[in-house]
C-alpha positions as CSV (number, residue, x, y, z in Angstrom):
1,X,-0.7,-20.9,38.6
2,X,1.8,-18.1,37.5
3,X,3.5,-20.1,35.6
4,X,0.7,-21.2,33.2
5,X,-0.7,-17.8,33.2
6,X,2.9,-16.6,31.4
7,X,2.8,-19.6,29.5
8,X,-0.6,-18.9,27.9
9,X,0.6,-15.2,27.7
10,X,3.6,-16.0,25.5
11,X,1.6,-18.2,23.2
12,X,2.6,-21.9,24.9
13,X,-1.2,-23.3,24.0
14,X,-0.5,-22.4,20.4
15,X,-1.8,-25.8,20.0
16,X,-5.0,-25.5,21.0
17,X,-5.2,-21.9,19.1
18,X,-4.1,-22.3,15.4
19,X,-4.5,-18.5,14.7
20,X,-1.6,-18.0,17.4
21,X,0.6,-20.5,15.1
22,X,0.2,-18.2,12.5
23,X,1.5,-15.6,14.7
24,X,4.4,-17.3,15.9
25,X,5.5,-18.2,12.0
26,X,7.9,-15.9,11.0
27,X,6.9,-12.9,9.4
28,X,8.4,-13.2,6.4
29,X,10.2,-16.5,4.7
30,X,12.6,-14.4,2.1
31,X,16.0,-14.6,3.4
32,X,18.1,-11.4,4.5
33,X,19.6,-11.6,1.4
34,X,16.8,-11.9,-0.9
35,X,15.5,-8.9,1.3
36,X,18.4,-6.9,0.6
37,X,17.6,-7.2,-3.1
38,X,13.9,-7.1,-3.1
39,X,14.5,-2.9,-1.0
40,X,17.3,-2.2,-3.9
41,X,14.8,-3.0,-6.1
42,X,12.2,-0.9,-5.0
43,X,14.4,2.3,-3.9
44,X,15.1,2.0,-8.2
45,X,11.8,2.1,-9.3
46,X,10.9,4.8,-6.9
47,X,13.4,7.1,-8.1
48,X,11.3,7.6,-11.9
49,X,8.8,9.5,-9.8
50,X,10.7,12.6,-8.5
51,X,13.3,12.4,-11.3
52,X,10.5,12.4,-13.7
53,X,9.5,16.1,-12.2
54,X,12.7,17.2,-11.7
55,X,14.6,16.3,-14.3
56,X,12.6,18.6,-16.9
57,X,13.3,22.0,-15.1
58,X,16.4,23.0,-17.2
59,X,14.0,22.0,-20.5
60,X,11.5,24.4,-19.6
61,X,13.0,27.3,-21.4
62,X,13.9,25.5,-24.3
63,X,10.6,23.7,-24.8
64,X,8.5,27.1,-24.5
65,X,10.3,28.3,-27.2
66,X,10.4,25.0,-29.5
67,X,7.0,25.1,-29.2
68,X,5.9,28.9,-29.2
69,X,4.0,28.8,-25.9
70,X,4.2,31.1,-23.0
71,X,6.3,30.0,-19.7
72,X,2.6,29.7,-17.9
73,X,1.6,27.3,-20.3
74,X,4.9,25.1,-19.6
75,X,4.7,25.6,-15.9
76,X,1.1,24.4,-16.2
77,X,2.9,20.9,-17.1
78,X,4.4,20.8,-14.0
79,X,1.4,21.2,-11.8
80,X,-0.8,18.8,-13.8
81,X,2.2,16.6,-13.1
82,X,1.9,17.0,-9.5
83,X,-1.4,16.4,-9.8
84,X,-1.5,13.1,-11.1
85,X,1.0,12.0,-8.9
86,X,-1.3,12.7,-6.0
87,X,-4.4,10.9,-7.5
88,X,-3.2,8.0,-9.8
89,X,-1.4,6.0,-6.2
90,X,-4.9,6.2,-4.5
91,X,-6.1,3.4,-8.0
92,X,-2.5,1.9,-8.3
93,X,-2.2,1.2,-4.3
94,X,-5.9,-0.3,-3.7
95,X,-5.1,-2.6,-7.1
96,X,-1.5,-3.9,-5.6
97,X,-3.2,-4.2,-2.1
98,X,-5.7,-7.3,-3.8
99,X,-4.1,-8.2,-6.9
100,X,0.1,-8.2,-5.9
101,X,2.9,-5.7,-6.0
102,X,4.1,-7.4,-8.8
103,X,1.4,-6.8,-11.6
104,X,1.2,-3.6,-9.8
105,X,4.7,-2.8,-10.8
106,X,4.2,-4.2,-14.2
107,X,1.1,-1.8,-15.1
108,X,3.5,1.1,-14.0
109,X,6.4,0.7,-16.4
110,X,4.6,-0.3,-19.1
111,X,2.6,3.5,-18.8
112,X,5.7,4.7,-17.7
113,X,7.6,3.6,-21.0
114,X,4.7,4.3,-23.3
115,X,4.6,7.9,-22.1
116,X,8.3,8.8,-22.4
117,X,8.5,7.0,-25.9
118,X,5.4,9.8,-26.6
119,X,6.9,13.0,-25.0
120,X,10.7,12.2,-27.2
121,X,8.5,12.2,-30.6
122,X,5.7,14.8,-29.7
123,X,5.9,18.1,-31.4
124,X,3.2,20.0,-30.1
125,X,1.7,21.3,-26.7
126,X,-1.4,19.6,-26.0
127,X,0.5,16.1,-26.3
128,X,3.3,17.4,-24.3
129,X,0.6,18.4,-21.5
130,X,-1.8,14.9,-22.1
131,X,1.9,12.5,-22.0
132,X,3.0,14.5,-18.4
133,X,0.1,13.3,-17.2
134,X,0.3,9.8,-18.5
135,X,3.8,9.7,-17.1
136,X,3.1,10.9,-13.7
137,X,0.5,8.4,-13.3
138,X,3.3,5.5,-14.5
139,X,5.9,7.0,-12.3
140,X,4.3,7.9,-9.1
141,X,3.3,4.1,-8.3
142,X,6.3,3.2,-7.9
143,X,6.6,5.2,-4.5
144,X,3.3,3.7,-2.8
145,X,4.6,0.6,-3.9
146,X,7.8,0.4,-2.9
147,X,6.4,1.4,1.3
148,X,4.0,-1.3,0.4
149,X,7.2,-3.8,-0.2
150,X,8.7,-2.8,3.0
151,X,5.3,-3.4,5.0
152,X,5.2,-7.1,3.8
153,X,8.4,-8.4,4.3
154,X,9.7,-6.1,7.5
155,X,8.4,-6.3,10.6
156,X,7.7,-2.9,12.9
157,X,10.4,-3.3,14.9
158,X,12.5,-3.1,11.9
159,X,10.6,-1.2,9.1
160,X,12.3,2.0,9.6
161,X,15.3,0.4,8.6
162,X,13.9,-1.0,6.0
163,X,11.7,1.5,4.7
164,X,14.9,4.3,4.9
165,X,16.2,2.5,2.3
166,X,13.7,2.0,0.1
167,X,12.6,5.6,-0.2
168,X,15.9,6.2,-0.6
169,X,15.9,6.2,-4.2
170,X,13.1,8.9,-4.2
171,X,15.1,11.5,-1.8
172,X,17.7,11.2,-4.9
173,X,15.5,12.4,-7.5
174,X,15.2,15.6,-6.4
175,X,18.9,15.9,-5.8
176,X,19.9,14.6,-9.1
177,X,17.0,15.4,-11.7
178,X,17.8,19.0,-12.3
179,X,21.6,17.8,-12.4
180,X,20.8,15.3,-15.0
181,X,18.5,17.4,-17.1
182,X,20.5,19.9,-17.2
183,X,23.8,18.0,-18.9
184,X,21.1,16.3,-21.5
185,X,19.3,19.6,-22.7
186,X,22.9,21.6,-23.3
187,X,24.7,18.8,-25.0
188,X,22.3,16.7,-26.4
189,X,18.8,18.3,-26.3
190,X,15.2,17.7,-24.7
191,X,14.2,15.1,-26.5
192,X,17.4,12.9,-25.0
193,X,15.5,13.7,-21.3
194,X,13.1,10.9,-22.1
195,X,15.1,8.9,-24.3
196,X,17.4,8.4,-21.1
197,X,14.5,8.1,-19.0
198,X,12.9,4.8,-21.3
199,X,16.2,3.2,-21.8
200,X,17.4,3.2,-17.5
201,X,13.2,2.1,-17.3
202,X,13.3,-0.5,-19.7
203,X,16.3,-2.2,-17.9
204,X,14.6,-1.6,-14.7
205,X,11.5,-3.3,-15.8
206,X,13.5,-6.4,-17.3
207,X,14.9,-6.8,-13.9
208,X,11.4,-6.5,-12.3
209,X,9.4,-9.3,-14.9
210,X,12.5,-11.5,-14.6
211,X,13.3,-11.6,-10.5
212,X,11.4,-9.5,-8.5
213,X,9.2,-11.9,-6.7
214,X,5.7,-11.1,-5.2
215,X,5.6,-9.8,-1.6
216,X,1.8,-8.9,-1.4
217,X,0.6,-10.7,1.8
218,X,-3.0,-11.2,0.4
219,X,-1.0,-12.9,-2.3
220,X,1.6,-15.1,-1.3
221,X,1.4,-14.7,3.3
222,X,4.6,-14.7,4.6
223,X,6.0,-15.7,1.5
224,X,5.5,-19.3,1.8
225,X,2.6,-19.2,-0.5
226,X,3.8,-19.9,-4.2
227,X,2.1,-17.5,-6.4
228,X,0.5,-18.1,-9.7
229,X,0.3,-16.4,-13.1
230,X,2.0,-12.8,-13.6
231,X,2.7,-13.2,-9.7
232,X,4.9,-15.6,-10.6
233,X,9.0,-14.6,-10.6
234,X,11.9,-16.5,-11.0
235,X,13.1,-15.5,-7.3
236,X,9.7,-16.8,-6.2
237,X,10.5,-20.2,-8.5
238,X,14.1,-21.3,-6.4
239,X,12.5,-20.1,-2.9
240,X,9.8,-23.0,-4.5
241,X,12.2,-25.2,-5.3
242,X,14.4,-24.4,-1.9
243,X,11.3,-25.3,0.3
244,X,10.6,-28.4,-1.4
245,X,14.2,-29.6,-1.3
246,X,14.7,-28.6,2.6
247,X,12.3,-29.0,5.4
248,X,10.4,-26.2,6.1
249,X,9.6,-24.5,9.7
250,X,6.3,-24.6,9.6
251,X,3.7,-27.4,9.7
252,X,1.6,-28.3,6.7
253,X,-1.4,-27.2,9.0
254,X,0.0,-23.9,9.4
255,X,1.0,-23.3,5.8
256,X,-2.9,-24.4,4.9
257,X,-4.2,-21.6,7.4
258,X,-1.9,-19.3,5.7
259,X,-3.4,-20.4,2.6
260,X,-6.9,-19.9,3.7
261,X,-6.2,-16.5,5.5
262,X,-4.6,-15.0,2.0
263,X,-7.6,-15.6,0.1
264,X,-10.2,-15.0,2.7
265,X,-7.7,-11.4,3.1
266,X,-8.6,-10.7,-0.9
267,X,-11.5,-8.4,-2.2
268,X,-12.1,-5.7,-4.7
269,X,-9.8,-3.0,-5.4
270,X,-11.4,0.0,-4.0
271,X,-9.9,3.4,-4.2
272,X,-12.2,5.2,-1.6
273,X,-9.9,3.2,0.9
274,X,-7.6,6.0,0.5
275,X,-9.8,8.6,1.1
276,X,-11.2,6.7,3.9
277,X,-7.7,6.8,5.6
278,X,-7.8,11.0,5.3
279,X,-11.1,11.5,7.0
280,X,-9.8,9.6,9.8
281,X,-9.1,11.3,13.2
282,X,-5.6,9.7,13.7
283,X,-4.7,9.3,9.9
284,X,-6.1,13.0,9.0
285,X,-3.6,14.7,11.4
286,X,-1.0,12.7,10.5
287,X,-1.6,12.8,6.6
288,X,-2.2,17.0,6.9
289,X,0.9,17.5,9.0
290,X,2.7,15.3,6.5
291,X,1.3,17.4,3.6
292,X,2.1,20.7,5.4
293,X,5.8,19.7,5.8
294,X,6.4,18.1,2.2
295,X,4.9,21.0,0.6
296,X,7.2,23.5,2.7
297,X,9.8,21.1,1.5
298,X,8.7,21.4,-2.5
299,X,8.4,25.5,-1.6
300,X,12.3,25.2,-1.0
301,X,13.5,23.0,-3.7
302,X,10.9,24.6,-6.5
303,X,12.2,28.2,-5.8
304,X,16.0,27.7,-6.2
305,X,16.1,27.8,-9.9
306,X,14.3,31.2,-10.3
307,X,15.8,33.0,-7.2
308,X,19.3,31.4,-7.4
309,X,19.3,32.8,-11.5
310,X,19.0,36.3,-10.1
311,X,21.0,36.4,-7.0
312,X,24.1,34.4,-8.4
313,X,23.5,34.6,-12.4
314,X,23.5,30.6,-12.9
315,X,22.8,29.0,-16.1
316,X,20.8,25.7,-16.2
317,X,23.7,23.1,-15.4
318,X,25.2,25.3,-12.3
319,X,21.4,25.3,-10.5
320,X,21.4,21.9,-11.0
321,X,24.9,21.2,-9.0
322,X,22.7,23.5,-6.2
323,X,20.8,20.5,-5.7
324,X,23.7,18.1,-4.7
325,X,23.6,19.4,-0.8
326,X,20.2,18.5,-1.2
327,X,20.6,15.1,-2.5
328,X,23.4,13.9,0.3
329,X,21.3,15.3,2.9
330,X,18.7,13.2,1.9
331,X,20.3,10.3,1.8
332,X,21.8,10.8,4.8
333,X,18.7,11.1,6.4
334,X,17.3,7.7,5.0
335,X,20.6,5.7,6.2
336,X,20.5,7.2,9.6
337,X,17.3,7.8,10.4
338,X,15.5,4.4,10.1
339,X,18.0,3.3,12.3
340,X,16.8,5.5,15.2
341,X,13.2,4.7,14.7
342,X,13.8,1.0,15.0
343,X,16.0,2.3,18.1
344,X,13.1,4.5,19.6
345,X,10.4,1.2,19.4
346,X,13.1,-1.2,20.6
347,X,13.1,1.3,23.8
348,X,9.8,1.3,24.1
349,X,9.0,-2.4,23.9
350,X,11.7,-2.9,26.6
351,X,10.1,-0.2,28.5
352,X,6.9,-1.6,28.5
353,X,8.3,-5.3,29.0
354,X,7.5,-6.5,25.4
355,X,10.3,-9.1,23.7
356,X,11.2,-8.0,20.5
357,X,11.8,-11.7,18.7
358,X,14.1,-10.9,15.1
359,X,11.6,-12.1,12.1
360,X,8.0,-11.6,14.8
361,X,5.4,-9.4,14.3
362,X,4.5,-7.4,17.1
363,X,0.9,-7.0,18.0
364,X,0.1,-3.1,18.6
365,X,-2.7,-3.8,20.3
366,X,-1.5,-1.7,23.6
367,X,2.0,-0.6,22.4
368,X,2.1,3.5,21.8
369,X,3.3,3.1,18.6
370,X,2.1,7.2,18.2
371,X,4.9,8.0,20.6
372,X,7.4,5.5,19.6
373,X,7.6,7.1,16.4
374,X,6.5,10.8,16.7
375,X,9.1,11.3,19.8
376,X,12.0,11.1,16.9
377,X,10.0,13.3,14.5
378,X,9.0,16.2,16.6
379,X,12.9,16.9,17.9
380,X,13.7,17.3,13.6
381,X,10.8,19.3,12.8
382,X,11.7,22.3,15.5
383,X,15.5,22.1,14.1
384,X,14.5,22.2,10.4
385,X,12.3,25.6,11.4
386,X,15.0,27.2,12.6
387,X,17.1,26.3,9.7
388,X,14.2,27.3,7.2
389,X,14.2,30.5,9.1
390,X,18.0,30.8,8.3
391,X,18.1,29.5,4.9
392,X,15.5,32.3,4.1
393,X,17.6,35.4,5.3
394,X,20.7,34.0,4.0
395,X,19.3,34.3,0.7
396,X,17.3,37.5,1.2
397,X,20.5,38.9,2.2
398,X,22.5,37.6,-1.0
399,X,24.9,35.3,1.7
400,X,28.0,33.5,-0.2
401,X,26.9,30.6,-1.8
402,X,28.4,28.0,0.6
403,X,25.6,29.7,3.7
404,X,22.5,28.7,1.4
405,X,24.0,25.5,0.2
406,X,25.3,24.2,3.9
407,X,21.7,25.4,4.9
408,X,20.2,23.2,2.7
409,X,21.8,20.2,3.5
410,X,20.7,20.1,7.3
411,X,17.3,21.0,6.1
412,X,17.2,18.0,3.7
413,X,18.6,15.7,6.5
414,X,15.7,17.2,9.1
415,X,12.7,17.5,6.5
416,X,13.3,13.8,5.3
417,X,13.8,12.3,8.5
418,X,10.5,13.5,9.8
419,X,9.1,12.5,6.0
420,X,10.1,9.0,6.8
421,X,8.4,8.3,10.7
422,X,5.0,10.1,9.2
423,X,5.7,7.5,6.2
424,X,6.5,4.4,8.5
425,X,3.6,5.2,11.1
426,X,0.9,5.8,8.6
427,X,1.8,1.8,7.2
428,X,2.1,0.9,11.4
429,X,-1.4,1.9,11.8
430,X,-3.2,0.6,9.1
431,X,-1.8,-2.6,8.7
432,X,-3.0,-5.0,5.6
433,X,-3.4,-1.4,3.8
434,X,0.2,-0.7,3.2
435,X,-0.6,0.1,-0.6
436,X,-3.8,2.3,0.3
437,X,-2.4,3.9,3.1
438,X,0.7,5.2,0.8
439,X,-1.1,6.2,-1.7
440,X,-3.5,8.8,0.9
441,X,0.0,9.9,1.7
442,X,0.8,10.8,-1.2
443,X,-2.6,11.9,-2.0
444,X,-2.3,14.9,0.8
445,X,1.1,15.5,0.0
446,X,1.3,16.1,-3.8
447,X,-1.9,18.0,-4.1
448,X,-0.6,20.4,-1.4
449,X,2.7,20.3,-2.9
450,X,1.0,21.0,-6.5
451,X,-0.9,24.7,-5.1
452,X,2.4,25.9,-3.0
453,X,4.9,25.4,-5.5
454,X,2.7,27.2,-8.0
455,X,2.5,29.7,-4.8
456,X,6.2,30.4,-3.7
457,X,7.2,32.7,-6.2
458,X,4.0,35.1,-5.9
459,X,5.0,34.9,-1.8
460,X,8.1,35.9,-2.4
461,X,7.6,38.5,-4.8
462,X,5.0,40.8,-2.6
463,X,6.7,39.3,1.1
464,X,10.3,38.8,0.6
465,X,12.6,35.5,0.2
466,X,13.4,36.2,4.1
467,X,9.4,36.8,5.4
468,X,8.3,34.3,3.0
469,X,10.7,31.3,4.6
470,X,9.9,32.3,8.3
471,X,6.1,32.3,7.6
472,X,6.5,28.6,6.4
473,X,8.7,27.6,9.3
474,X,5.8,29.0,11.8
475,X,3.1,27.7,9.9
476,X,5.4,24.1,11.0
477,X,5.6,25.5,14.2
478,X,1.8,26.4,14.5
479,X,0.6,22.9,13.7
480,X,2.9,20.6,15.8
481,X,-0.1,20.4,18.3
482,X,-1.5,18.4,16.3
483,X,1.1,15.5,16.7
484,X,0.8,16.2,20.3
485,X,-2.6,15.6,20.0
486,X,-1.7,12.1,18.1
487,X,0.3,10.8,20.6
488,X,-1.8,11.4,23.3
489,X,-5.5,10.6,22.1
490,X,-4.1,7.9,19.0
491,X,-3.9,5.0,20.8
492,X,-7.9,5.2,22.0
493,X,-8.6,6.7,18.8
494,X,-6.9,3.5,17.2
495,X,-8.4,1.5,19.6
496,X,-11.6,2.6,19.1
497,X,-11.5,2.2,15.3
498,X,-10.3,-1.4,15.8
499,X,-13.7,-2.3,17.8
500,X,-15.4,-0.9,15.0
501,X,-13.9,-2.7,12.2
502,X,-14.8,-6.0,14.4
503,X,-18.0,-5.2,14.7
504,X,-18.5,-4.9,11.0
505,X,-16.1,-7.8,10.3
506,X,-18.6,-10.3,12.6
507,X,-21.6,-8.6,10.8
508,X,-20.4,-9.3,7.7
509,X,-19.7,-12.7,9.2
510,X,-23.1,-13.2,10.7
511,X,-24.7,-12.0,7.5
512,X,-22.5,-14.9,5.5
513,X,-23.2,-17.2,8.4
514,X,-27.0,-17.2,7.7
515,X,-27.5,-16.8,4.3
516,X,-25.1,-20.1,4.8
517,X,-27.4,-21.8,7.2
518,X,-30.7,-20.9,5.2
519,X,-29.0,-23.0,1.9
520,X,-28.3,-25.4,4.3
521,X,-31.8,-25.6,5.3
522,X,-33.4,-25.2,1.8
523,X,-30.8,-28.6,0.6
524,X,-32.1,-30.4,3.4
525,X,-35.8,-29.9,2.5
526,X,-35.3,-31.0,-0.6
527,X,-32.9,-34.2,0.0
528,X,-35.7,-34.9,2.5
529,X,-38.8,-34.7,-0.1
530,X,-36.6,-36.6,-2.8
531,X,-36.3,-38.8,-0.2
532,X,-40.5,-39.3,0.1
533,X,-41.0,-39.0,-3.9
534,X,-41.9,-42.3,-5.4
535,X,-39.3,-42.8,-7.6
536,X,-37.8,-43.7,-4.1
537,X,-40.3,-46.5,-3.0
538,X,-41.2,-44.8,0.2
539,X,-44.7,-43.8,-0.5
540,X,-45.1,-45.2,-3.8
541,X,-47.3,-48.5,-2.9
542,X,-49.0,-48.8,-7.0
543,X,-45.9,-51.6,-7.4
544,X,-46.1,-53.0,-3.8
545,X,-50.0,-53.3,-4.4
546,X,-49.6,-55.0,-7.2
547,X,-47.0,-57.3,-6.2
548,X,-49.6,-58.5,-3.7
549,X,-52.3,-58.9,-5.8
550,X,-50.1,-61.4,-7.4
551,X,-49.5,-63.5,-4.4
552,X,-52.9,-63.1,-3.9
553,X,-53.8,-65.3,-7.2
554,X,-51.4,-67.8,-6.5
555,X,-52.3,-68.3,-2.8
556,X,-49.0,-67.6,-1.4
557,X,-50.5,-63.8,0.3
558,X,-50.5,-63.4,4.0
559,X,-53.6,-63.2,5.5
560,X,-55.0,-60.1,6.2
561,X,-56.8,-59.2,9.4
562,X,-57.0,-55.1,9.2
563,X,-60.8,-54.0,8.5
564,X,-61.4,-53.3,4.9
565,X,-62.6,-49.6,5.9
566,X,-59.5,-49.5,7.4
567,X,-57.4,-50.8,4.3
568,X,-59.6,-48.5,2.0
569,X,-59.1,-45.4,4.2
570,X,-55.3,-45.7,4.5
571,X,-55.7,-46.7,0.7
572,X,-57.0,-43.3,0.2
573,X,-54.6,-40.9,2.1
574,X,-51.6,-42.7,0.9
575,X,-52.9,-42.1,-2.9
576,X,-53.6,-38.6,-2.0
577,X,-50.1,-38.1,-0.3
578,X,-48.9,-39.7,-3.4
579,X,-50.9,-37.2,-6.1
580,X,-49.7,-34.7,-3.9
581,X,-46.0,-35.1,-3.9
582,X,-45.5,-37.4,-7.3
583,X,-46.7,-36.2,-10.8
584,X,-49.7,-37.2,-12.1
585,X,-48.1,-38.8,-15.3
586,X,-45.8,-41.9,-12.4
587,X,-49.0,-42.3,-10.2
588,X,-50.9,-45.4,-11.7
């Protein structure tokens, strides 16, 4: 009896239960290989969105005075930039969620290109400020896309991994930009910012229209789906071709259900879905500690130019090598860290008795995914407070430049660790929503980011570069309760959430089931009344009457022994039956 109580537990009746055979598939067909490429792809086009913002802070002075404007004005770019990069995911991230990451991806560039081509040839303010805009809501896609890549073809015992790489490519953006910028504008001016910028994102997007396949559960499942139209890529084509050419691992039932499951998973792209995610009780702590630690983060980073220029006398292309601690510690972070968070669930799971199968999904059901990932956040956020606290007073105090800089690298590698387990738990608990969840994320993040880096220099004129660094690092402090709180009151507040969306599910079901059964009746009433009409000879007796008549003249009629008042009253109703059903114009 034990025996077949494990069995059934690890999914030996998967016969009788078809939905566990999709389980037990693997959870993604693309080969480690074609994986590899598919996250390089992603980390690439996620780096236009930072470097987009950071590579056009050593224009700033130039542009003001090309085009006799006031420093405010040009700084106003920048925070409409920020902006835009909060709100345009929440469209772009609901769209790739229904439609496919690729078309997704495709929408991006294309705005992306358009608005750089603009802002080379534009010559006056308002299209300078309107062609920001347009290019931070090309550019910042790319970032809730590329998580929503790693949520469709890694699986949660591997996505930190996974996803450390991919965001990899934004963590360089800010390290680089500035450095970038900086050697354009003094040797070949501005406009050769977003010249650069179209050219490395046209051969990006060639790349993208030409081999990067579509990922997009809804879209293509596991992968084994081939996709159709613009979904369609040339990497998708030979894994096509490969499965019809070698015999595939799962049964043609299986692949049907797949089938049937992606489209059944498609609806309209709703943006709301976003905002949904940041009224939640688990998803709002997460998403407003996140928010709180990336605009600390953008506090640090925005300030260096302005405070660095009067403490060390730096022109534009020195403050951009300031970034370079910045950059490694970043990256870093997103090779090292992943790693650990795929270590800390692994533990977990073994804790807790769960197998952890290479290429399964894990169902999260009862797993404490909040503390699986938030135990490796926490220990980072207290380190990187007492660093911020450091940094600040090494600069208040005018330190050597090697205090600051060293400073700032630990910083980087503590800030973007924790960056990455809010990143990879938000996609953990809202799972089909990769695209939606990201983009509420980013939502939080860049419109908090937007009002504190237009903040940080007012802080530090009136509280000091030292007070202003150790208020930020408690305000970190202050709010770590509110992880605590996560990890101890997620997993029924997940749980509870999951009941809910069931009970709407089978609504929605139960409404579809009997609006289905009422047609069902309404097509059965009618077969059955075409069936009585008298085109169909069941109650029209005109012809049979007169086919008797007939025999009746030539003496070959049976005889008849029913009464006539008999005959003549069932003559009667079945005429009347007969006006009533048949039209008038068929009856005699």
């Amino acid at each position: 009896m034990v025996s077949t109580t494990e069995q059934e537990r690890n999914g030996d009746n998967r016969e009788k239960d078809p939905e566990t055979a999709i389980v037990e598939a693997p959870y993604c067909s693309f080969s480690r290989g074609e994986k590899a490429f598919i996250v390089t792809c992603v980390s690439a086009a996620a780096f236009f969105s930072p470097v987009s913002s950071n590579i056009y802070f050593p224009a700033l002075n130039v542009l003001a005075a090309e085009l006799n404007v006031s420093n405010t004005l040009i700084n106003l770019t920048l925070t409409s930039f920020l902006i835009f990069q909060g709100l345009a995911p929440t469209f772009i991230g609901s769209f790739s969620d229904v439609a496919g990451r690729r078309p997704a991806y495709l929408i991006c560039f294309i705005l992306y290109l358009a608005a750089n081509i603009g802002l080379a040839l534009q010559t006056n303010y308002a299209a300078l400020f309107i062609l920001r805009c347009l290019q931070s809501s090309g550019s910042s896609g790319t970032v809730t896309l590329a998580i929503g890549v790693v949520a469709d073809i890694a699986t949660t015992a591997e996505r930190g991994t996974y996803l450390g790489y991919a965001i990899a490519g934004v963590l360089l953006g800010p390290a680089f930009g500035p450095l970038i910028g900086g050697v354009l504008t003094q040797y070949l001016g501005w406009r050769s910012i977003f010249w650069f910028l179209t050219i490395v994102a046209g051969v990006v997007l060639l790349i993208f229209m030409i081999f990067f396949p579509e990922t997009c559960r809804a879209i293509v499942g596991n992968g084994s789906i081939p996709p159709n139209g613009w979904n369609m890529s040339a990497l998708n084509w030979n894994q096509l071709r490969r499965q019809k050419t070698t015999s595939s691992d799962q049964p043609i039932e299986a692949l049907e259900e797949l089938r049937t499951k992606a489209r059944a998973a498609r609806r309209i792209p709703n943006p709301a879905d976003s905002l949904r995610i940041l009224f939640e009780k688990e998803g709002g702590l997460i998403l407003l500690f996140s928010a709180v630690l990336f605009a600390g983060f953008y506090g640090i980073v925005g300030a260096i130019p302005s405070q660095y220029v009067l403490i060390y006398g730096f022109n534009d292309l020195q403050i951009g090598l300031c970034y370079i601690p910045v950059g490694i510690g970043a990256m870093v972070s997103a090779l090292l860290q992943g790693r650990l968070i795929d270590w800390n669930f692994k533990r977990h799971a073994k804790r807790l008795g769960i197998p952890i199968t290479k290429g399964r999904q894990q169902v999260l059901k009862d797993f404490p995914i909040e503390r699986a990932r938030l135990e490796v956040a926490l220990p980072m956020i207290y380190i990187s407070s007492c660093l911020l606290i450091g940094y600040g007073w090494a600069i208040e105090y005018n330190a050597h430049l090697a205090a600051p800089l060293v400073l700032l690298f630990f910083v980087a590698l503590t800030l973007t660790g924790s960056f990455n387990v809010m990143s990879t738990l938000i996609v953990d608990l809202h799972p089909g929503k990769a695209g939606a969840a990201t983009a509420a994320n980013n939502l939080a993040r860049c419109l908090l980011g937007a009002g504190f880096t237009a903040a940080i220099i007012p802080m530090i004129d009136r509280m000091g570069r030292g007070w202003t660094y150790t208020f930020m690092a408690f305000v970190w402090l202050l709010l770590t309760p509110l992880l605590l709180a996560t990890i101890k009151y997620g997993p029924s507040w997940r749980e509870a959430r999951r009941v809910r969306d069931e009970k709407a599910k089978a609504k929605v079901e139960e409404n579809e089931s009997k609006t289905s059964t009422t047609a069902t009746i309404e097509n059965g009433t009618a077969e059955k009344m075409m069936e009585e009409s008298p085109t169909n000879g069941t109650v029209a007796r005109p012809n049979e009457e007169a086919q008797a008549a007939e025999e009746a003249d030539s003496g070959d009629a049976p005889v008849r022994t029913a009464p006539v008042e008999a005959t003549a009253r069932g003559k009667e109703t079945e005429v009347e039956a007969f006006e009533k059903i048949a039209p008038s114009t068929e009856r005699a």
